[in-house]
NUVEX-820369 format. One record per atom (N, C-alpha, C, O): residue number from 1; residue in three letters; atom name; x, y, z. Coordinates in steps of 0.1 Angstrom, whole numbers, plus 2048, in hexadecimal, padded with zeros to 3 digits. Example, Ala and Ser with C-alpha at 12.3 -4.5 7.8 and 13.67 -1.06 7.14 Angstrom:
<pts>
nr,rest,atom,X,Y,Z
1,ALA,N,884,7C7,84E
1,ALA,CA,87B,7D3,84E
1,ALA,C,884,7DF,84E
1,ALA,O,88E,7DF,855
2,SER,N,880,7EA,847
2,SER,CA,889,7F5,847
2,SER,C,881,800,84F
2,SER,O,886,80B,850
</pts>
This chain:
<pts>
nr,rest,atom,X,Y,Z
1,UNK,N,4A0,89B,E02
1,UNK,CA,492,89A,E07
1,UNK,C,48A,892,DFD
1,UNK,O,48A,893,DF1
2,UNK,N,483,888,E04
2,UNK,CA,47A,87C,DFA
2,UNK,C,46F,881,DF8
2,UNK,O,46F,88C,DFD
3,UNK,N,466,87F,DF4
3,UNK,CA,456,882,DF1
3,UNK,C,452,875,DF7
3,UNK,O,456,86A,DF9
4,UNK,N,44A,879,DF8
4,UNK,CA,440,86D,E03
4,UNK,C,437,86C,DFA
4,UNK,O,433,875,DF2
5,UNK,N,430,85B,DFC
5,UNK,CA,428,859,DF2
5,UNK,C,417,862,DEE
5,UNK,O,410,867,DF7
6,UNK,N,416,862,DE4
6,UNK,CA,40A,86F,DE0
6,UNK,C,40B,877,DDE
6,UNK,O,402,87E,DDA
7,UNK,N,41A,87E,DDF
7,UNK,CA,41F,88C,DDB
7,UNK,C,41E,88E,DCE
7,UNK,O,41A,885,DC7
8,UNK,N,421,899,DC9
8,UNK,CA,420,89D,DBC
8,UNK,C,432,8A4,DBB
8,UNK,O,434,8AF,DC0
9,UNK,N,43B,89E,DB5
9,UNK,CA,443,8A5,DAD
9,UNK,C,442,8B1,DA7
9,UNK,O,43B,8AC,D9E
10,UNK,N,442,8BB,DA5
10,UNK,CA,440,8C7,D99
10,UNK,C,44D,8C3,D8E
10,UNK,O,44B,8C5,D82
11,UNK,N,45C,8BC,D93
11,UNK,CA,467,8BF,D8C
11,UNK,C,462,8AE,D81
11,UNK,O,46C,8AA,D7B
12,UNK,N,45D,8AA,D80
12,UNK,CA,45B,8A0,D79
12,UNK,C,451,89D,D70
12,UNK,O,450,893,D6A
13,UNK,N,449,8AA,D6E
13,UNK,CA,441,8AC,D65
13,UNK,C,44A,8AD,D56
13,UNK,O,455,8B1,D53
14,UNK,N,43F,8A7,D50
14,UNK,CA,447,8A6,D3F
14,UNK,C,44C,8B4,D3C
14,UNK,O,445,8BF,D3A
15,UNK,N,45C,8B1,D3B
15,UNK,CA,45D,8BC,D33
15,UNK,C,45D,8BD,D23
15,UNK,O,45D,8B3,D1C
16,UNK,N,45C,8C9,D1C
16,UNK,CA,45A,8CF,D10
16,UNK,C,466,8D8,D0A
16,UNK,O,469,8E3,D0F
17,UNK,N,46C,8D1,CFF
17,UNK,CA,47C,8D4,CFA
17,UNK,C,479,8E0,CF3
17,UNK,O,470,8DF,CEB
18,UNK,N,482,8ED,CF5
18,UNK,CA,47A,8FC,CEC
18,UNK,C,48B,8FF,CEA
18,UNK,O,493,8FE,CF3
19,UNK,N,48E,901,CDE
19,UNK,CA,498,909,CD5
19,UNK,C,499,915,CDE
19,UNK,O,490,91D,CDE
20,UNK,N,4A7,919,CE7
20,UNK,CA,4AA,923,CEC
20,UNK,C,4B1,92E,CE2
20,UNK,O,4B8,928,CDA
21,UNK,N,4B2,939,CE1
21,UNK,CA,4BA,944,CD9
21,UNK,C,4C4,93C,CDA
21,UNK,O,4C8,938,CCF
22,UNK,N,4C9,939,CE1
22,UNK,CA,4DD,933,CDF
22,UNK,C,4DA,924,CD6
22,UNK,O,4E1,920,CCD
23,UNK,N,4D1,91E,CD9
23,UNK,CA,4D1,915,CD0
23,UNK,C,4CF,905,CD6
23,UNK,O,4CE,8FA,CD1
24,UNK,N,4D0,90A,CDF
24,UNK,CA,4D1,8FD,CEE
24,UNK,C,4C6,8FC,CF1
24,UNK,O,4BE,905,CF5
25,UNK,N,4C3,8ED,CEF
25,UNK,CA,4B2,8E9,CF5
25,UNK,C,4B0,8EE,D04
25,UNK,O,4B8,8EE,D0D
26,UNK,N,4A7,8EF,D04
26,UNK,CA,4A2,8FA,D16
26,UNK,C,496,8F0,D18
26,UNK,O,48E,8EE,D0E
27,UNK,N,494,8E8,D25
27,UNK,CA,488,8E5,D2C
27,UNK,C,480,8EB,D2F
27,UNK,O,482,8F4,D38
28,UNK,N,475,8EA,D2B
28,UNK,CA,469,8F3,D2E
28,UNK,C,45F,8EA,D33
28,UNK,O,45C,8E0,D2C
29,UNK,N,456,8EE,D42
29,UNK,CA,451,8E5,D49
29,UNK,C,442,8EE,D45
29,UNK,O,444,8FB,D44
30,UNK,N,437,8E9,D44
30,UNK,CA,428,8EF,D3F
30,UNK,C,425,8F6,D4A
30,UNK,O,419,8FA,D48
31,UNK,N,428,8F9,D55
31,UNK,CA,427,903,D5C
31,UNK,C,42F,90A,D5A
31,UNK,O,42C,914,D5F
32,UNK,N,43B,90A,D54
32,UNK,CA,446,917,D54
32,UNK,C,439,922,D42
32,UNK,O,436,92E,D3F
33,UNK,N,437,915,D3B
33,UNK,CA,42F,91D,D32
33,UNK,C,427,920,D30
33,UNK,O,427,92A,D28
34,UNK,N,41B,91C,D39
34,UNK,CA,412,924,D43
34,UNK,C,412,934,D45
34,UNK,O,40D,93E,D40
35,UNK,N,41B,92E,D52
35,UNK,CA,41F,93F,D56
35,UNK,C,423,94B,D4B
35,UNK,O,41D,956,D4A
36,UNK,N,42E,947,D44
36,UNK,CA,430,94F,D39
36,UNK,C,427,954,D32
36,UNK,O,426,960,D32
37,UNK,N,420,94D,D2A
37,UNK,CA,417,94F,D25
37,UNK,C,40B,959,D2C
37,UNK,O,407,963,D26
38,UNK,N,406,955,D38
38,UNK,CA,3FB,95D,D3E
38,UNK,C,402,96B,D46
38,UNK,O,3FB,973,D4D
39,UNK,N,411,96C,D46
39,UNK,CA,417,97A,D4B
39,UNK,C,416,980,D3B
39,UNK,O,41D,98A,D3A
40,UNK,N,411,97F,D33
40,UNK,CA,416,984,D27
40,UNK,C,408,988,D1F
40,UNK,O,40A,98E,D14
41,UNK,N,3FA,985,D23
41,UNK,CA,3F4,986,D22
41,UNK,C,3EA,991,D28
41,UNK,O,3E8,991,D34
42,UNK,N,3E5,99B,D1F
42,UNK,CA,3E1,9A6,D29
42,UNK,C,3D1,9AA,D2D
42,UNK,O,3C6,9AB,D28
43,UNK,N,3D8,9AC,D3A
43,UNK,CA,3C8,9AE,D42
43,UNK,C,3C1,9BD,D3D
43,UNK,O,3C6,9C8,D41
44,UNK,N,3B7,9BC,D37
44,UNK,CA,3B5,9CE,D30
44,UNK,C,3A5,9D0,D37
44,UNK,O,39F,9DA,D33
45,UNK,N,39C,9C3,D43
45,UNK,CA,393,9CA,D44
45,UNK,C,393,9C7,D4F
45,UNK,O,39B,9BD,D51
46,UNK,N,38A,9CC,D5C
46,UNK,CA,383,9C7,D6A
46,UNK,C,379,9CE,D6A
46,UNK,O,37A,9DA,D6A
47,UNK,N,36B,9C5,D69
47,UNK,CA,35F,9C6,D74
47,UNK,C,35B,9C2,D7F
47,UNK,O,360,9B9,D85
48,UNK,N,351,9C8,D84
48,UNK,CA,34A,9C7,D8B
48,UNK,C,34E,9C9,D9C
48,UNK,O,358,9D0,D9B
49,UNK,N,34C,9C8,DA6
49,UNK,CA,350,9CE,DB4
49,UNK,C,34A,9C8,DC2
49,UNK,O,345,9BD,DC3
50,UNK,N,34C,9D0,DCB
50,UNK,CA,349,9C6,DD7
50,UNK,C,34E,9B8,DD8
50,UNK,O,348,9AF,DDE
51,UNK,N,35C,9B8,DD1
51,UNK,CA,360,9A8,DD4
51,UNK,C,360,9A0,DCC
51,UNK,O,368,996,DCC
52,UNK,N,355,9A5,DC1
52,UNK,CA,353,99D,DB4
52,UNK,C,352,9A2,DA8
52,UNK,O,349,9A6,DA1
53,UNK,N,35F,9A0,DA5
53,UNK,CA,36A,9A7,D9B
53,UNK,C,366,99A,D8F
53,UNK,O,362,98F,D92
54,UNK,N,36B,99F,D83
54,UNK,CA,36C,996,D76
54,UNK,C,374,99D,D6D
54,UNK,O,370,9A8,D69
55,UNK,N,381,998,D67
55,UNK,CA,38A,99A,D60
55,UNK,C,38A,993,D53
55,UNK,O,387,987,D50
56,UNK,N,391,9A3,D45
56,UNK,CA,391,99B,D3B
56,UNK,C,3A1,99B,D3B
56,UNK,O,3A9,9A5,D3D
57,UNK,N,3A4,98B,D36
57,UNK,CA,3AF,986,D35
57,UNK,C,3B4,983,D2A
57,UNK,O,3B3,978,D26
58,UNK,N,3B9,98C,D22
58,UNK,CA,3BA,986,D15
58,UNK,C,3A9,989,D0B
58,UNK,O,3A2,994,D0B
59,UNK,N,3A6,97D,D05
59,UNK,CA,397,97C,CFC
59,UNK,C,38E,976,D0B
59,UNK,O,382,975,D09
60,UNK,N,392,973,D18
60,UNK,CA,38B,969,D1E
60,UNK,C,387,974,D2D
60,UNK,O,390,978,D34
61,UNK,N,375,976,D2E
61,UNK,CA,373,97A,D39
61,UNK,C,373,970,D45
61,UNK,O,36F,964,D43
62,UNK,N,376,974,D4F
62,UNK,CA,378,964,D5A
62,UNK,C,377,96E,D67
62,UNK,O,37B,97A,D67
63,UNK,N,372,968,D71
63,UNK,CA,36C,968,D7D
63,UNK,C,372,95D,D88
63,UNK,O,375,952,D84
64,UNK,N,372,963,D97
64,UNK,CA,373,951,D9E
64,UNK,C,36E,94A,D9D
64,UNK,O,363,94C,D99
65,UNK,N,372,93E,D9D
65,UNK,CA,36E,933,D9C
65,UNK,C,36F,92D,D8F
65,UNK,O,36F,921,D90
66,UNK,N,372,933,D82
66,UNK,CA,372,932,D77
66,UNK,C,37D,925,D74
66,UNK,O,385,921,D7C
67,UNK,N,37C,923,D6C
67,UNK,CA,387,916,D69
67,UNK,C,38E,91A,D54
67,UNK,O,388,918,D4A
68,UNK,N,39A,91F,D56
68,UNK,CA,3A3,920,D48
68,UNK,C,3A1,918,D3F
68,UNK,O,3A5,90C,D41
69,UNK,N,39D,91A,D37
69,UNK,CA,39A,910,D28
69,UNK,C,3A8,911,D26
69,UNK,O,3AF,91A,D2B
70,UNK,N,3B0,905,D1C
70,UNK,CA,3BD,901,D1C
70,UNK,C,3C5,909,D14
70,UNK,O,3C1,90A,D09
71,UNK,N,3D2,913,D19
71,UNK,CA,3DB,91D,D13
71,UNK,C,3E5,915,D0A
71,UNK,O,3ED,91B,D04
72,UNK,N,3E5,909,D09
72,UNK,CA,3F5,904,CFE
72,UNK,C,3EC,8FB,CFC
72,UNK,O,3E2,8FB,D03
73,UNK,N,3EE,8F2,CF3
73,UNK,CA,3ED,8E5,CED
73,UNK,C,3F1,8D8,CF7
73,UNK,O,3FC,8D7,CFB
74,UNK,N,3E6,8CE,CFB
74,UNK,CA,3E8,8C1,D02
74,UNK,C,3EE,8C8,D11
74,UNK,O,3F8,8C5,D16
75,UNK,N,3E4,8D2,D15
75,UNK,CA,3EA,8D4,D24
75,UNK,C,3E6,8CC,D2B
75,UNK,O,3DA,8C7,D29
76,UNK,N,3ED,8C8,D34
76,UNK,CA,3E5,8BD,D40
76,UNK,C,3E0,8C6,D4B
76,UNK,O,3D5,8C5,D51
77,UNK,N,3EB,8D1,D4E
77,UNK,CA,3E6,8DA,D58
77,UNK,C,3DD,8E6,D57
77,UNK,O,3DD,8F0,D51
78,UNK,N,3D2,8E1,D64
78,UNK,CA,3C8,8E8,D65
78,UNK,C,3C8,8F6,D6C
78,UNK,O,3CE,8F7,D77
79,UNK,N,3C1,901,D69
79,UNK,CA,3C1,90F,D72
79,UNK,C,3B2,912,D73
79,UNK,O,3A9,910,D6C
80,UNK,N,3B2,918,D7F
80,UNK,CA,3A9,919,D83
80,UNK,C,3AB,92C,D88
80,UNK,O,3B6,932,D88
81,UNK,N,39F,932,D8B
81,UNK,CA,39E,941,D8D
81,UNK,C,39C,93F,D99
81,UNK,O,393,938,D9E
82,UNK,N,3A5,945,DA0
82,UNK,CA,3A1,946,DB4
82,UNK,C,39D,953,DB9
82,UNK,O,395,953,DC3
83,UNK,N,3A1,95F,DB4
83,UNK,CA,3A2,96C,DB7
83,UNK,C,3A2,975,DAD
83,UNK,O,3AA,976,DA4
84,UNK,N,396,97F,DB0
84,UNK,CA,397,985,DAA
84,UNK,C,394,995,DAB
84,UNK,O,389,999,DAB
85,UNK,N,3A1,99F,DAC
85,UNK,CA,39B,9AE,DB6
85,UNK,C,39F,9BA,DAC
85,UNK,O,3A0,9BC,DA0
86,UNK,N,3A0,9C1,DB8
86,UNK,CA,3A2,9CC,DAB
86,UNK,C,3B3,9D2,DA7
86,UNK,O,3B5,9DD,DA3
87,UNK,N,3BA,9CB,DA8
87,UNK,CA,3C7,9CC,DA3
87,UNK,C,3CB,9C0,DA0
87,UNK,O,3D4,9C1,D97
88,UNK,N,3C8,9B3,DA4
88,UNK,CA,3CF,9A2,D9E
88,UNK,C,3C8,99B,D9E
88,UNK,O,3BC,99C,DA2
89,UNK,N,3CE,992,D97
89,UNK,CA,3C3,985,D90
89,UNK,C,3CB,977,D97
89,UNK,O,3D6,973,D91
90,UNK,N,3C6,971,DA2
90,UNK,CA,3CD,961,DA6
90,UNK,C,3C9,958,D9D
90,UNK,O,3BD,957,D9D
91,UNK,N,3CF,94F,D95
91,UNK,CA,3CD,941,D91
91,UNK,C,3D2,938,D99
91,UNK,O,3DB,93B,DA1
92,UNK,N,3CC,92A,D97
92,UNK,CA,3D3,91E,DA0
92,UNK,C,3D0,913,D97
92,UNK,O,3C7,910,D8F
93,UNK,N,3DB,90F,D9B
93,UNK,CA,3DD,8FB,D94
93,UNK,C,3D4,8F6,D9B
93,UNK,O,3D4,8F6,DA7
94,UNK,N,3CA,8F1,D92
94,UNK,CA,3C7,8E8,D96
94,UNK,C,3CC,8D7,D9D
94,UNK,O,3CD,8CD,D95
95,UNK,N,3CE,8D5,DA6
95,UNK,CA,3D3,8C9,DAD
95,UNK,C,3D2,8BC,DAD
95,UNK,O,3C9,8BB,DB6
96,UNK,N,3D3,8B2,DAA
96,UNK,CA,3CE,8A5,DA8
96,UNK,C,3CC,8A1,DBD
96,UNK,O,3C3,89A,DC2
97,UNK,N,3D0,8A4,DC0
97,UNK,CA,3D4,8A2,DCF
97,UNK,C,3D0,8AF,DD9
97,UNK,O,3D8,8B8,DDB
98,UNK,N,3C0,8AD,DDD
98,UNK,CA,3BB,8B7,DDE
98,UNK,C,3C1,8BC,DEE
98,UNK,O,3BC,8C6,DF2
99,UNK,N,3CB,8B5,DF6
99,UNK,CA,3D1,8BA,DFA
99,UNK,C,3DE,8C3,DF9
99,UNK,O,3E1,8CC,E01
100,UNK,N,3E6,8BF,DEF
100,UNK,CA,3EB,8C7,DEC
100,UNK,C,3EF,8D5,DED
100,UNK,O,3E6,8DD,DEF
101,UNK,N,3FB,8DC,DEB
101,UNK,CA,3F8,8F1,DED
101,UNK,C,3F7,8F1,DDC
101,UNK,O,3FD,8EA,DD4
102,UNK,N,3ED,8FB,DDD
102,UNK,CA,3EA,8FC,DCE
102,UNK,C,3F5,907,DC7
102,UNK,O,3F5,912,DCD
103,UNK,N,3FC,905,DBD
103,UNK,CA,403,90D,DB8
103,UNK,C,3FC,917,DAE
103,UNK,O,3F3,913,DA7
104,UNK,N,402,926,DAF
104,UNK,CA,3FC,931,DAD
104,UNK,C,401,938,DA2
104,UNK,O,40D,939,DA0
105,UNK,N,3F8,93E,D99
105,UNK,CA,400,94C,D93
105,UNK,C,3F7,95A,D97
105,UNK,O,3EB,95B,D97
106,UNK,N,400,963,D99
106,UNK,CA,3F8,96C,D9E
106,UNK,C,3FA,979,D96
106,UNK,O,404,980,D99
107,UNK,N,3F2,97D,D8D
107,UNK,CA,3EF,987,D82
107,UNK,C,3F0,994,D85
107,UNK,O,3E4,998,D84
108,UNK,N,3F9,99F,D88
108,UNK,CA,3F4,9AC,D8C
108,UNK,C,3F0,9B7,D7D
108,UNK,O,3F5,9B7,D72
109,UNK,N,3E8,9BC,D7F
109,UNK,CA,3E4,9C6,D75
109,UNK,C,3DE,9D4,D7C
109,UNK,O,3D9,9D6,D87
110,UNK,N,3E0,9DC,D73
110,UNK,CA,3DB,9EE,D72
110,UNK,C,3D0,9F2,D6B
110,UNK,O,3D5,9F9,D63
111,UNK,N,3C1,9F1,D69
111,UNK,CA,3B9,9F5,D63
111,UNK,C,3B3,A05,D5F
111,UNK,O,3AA,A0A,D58
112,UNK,N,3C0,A0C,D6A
112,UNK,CA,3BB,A18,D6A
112,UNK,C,3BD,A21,D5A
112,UNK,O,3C3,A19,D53
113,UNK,N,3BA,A29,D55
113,UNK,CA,3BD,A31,D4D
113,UNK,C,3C7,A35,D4F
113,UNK,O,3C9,A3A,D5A
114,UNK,N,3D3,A38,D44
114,UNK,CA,3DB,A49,D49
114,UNK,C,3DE,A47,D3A
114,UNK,O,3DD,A3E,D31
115,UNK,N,3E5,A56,D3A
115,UNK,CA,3EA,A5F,D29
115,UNK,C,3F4,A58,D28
115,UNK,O,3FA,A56,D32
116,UNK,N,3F9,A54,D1C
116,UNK,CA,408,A4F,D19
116,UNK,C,40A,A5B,D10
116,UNK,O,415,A61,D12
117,UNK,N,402,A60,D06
117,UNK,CA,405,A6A,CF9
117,UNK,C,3F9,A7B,CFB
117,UNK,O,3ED,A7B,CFD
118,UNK,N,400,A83,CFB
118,UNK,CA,3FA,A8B,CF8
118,UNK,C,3F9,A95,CEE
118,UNK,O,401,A9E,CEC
119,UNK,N,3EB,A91,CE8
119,UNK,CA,3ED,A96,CD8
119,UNK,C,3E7,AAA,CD7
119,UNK,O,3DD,AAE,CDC
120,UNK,N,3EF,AB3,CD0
120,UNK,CA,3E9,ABD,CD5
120,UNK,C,3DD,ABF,CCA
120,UNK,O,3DC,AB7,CC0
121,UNK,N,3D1,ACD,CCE
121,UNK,CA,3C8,ACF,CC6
121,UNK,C,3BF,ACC,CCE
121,UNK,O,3C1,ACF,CD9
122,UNK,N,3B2,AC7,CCB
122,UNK,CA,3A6,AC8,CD5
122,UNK,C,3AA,AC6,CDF
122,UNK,O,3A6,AD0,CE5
123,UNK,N,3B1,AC1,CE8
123,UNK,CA,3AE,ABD,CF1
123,UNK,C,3B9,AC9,CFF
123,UNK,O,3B8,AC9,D0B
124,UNK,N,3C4,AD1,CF5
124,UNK,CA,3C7,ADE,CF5
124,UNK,C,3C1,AE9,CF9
124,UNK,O,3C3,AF2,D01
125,UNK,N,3B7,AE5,CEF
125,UNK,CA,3AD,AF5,CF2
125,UNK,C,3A5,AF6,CFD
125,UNK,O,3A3,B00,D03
126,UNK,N,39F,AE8,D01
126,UNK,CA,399,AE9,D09
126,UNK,C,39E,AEB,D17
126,UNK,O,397,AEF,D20
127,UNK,N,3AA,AE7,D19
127,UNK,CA,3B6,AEA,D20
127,UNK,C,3B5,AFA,D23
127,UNK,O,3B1,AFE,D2E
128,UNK,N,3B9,B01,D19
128,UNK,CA,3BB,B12,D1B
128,UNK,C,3AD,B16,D1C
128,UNK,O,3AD,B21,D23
129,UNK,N,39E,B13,D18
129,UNK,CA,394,B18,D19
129,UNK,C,391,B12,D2D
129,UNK,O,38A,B19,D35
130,UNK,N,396,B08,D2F
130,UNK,CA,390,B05,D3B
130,UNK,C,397,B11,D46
130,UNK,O,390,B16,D4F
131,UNK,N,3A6,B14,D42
131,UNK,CA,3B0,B1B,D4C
131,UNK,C,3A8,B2C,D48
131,UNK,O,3A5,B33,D52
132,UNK,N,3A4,B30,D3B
132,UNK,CA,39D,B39,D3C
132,UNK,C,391,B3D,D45
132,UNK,O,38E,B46,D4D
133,UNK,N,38C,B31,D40
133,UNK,CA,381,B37,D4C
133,UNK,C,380,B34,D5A
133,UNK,O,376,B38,D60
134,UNK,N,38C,B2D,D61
134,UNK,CA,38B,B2C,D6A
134,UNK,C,39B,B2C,D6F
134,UNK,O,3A3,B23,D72
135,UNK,N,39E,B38,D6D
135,UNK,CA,3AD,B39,D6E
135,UNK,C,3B4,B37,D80
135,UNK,O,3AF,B39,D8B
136,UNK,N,3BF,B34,D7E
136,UNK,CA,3C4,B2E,D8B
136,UNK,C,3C9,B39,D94
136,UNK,O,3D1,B42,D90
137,UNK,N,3C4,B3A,DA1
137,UNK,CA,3C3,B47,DA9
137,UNK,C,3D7,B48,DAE
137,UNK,O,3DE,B3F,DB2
138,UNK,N,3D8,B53,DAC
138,UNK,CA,3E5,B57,DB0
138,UNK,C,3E4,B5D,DBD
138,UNK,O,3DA,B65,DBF
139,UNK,N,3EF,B5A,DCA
139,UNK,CA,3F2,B65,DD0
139,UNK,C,3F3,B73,DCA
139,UNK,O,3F5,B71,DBE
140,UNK,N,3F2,B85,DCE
140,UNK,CA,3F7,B8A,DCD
140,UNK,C,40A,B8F,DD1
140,UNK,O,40F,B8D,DDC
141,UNK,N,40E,B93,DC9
141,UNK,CA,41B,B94,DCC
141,UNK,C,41F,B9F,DCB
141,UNK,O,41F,BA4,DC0
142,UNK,N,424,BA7,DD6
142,UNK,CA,429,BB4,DD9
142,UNK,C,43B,BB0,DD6
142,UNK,O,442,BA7,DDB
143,UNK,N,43E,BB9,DCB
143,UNK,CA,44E,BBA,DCA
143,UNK,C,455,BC4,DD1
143,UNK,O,450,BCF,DCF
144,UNK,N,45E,BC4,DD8
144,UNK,CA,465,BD0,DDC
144,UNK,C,472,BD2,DD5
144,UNK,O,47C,BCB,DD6
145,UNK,N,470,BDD,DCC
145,UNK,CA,476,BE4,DC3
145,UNK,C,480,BEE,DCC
145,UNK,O,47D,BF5,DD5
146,UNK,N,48E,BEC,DC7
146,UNK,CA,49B,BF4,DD3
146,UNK,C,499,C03,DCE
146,UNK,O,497,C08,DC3
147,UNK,N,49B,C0B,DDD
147,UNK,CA,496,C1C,DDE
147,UNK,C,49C,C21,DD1
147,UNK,O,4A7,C1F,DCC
148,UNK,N,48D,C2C,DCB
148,UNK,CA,497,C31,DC0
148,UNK,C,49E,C41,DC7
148,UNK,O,49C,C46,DD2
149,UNK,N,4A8,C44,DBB
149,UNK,CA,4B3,C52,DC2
149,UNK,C,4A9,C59,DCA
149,UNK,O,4AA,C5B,DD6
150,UNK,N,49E,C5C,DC4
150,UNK,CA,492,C67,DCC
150,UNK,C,492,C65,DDA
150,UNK,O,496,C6E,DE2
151,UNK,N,48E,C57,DDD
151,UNK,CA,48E,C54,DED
151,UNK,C,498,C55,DF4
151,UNK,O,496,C5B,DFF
152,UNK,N,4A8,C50,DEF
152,UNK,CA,4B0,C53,DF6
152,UNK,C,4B9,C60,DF7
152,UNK,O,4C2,C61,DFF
153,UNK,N,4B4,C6B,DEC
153,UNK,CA,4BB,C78,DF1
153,UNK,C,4AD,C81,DFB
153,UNK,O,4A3,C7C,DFF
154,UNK,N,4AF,C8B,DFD
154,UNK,CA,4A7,C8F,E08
154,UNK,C,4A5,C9C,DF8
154,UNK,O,4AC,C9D,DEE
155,UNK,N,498,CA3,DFE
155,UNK,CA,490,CAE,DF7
155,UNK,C,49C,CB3,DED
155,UNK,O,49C,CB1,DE1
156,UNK,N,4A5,CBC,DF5
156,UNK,CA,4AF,CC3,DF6
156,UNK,C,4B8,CBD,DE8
156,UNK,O,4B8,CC2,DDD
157,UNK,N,4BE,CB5,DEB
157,UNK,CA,4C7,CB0,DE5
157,UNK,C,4C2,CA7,DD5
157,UNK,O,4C9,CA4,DCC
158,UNK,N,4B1,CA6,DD7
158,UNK,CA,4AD,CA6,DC7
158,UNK,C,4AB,CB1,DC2
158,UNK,O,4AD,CB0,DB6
159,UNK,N,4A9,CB8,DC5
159,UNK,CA,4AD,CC5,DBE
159,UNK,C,4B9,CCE,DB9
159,UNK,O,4BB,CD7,DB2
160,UNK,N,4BE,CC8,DC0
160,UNK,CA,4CD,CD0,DB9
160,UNK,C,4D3,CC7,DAF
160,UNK,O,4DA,CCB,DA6
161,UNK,N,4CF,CB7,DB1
161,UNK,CA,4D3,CAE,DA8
161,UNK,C,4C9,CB2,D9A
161,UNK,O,4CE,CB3,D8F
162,UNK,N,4BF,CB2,D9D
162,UNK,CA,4BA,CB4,D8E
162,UNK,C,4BB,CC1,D8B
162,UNK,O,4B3,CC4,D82
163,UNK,N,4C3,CCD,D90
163,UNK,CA,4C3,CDA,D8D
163,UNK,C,4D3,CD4,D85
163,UNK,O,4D4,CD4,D79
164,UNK,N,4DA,CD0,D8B
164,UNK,CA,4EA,CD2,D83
164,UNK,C,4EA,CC5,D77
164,UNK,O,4F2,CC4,D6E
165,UNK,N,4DF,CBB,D79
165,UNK,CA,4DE,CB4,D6B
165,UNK,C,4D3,CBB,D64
165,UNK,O,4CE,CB5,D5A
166,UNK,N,4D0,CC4,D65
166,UNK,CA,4CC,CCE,D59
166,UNK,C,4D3,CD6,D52
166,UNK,O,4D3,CD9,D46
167,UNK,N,4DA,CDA,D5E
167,UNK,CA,4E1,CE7,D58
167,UNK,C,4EB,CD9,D4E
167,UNK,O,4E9,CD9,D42
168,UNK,N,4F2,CD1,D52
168,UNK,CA,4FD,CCA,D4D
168,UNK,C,4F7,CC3,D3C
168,UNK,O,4FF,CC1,D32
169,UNK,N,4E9,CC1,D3C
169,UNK,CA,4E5,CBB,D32
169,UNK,C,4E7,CCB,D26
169,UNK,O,4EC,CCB,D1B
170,UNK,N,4E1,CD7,D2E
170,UNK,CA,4DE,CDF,D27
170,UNK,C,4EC,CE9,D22
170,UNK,O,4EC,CF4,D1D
171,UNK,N,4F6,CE1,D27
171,UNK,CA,504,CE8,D25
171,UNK,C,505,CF2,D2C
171,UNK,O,509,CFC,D25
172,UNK,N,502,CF5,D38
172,UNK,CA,504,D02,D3E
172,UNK,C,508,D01,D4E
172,UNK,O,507,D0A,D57
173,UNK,N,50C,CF6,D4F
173,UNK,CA,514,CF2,D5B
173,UNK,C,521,CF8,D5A
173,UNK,O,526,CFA,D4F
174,UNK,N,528,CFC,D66
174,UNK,CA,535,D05,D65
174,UNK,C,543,CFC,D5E
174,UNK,O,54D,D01,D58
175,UNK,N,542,CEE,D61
175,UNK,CA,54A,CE5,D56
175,UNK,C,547,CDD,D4C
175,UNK,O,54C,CD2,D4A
176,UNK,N,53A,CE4,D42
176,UNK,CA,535,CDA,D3B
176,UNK,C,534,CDF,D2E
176,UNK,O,52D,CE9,D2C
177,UNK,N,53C,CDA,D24
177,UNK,CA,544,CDE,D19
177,UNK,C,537,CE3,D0F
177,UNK,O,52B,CE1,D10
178,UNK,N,53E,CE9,D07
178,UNK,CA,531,CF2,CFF
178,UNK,C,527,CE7,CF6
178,UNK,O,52E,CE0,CF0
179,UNK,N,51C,CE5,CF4
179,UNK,CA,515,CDD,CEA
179,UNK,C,519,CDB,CDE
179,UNK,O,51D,CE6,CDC
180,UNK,N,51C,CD4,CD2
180,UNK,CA,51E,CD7,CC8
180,UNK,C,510,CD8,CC0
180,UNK,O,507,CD0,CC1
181,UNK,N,50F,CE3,CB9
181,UNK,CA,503,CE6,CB2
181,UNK,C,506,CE1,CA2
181,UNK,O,4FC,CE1,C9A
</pts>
C-alpha cells in the first residue's frame, strides 16, 4: 500500500541508535521514546472536578489544552493534553496535517490512597480503644451440650448408681477389696 501525497509516514522518522543489553544497536523512533519515558513517569496528583481535572505529571502540572514543554533533547515532536478525568491522562501528537488521526498516549493512574506497610503502636491502640468502646455485636449462641447420665437414667436408677459408687469408693461393696490403710 502507497501513501498518497501529504501523508505522513510514522516509519520514516529519524531514527536514534541506543546500545541494547546484547550489544546490538536497536532503532529507536522519538515516539517510541516518548512513550517510554511518559509510561514511566508518575502521576502522584488530580485536581479539581466537574470535568475539569488537572494532573501532576512528574514536576509539571498540566490541564487540557496544555501543550508539553520538550521531554529529550532536539525533539521535533509535539504533545499536546486532550483529556483529562479522574482515572487517565490523553496526550496527542501534535500533527503537521491537521487532517490527519492524531496519534495518542493514553496515561492510566490511581490517586487513591491505600496501606502498603503497617507499622504497629499508635496507630494499634487506637485500633483496640475504638473496638473497646464500640465493640462488635455478636449473635447470641445457645450450645447444645449431649444429655448428662442424670437425664438419661430415670429417678430410680440414679440412686442406686450413686448408692453402689459409694459404697464401692468407701470399700464396702460386696466385691470391693479391702482399702489399704
Amino acid at each position: 500500500m502507497a501513501l498518497r501525497t501529504g501523508e505522513r509516514n510514522p516509519f520514516t522518522q529519524k531514527a536514534v541508535q541506543y546500545e541494547a543489553i546484547s550489544g546490538a544497536p536497536e532503532p529507536v523512533s522519538e515516539e517510541s521514546r516518548l512513550r517510554r519515558i511518559l509510561s514511566a513517569v508518575k502521576i502522584s496528583g488530580l485536581s479539581g472536578g466537574n470535568g475539569k481535572f488537572q494532573v501532576l505529571l512528574g514536576s509539571l502540572i498540566i490541564k487540557p489544552g496544555d501543550t508539553l514543554p520538550p521531554l529529550i533533547g532536539n525533539q521535533t515532536e509535539r504533545l499536546r493534553v486532550t483529556t483529562v478525568d479522574s482515572s487517565s491522562l490523553t496526550l496527542s501528537f501534535i500533527e503537521k496535517d491537521p487532517a490527519a488521526d492524531a496519534r495518542q498516549i493514553v496515561l492510566r493512574f490511581n490517586t487513591r490512597p491505600e496501606v502498603k506497610q503497617f507499622l504497629s503502636g499508635e496507630a494499634a491502640e487506637m485500633v483496640i480503644q475504638s473496638v473497646a468502646k464500640n465493640p462488635p455485636k455478636m449473635k447470641d449462641v445457645t450450645v447444645a451440650f449431649p444429655p448428662t447420665v442424670d437425664a438419661i437414667l430415670t429417678n430410680g436408677q440414679a440412686a442406686e448408681l450413686t448408692e453402689s459408687t459409694g459404697k464401692l469408693l468407701m470399700g464396702t461393696a460386696p466385691d470391693a477389696k479391702t482399702p489399704e490403710q
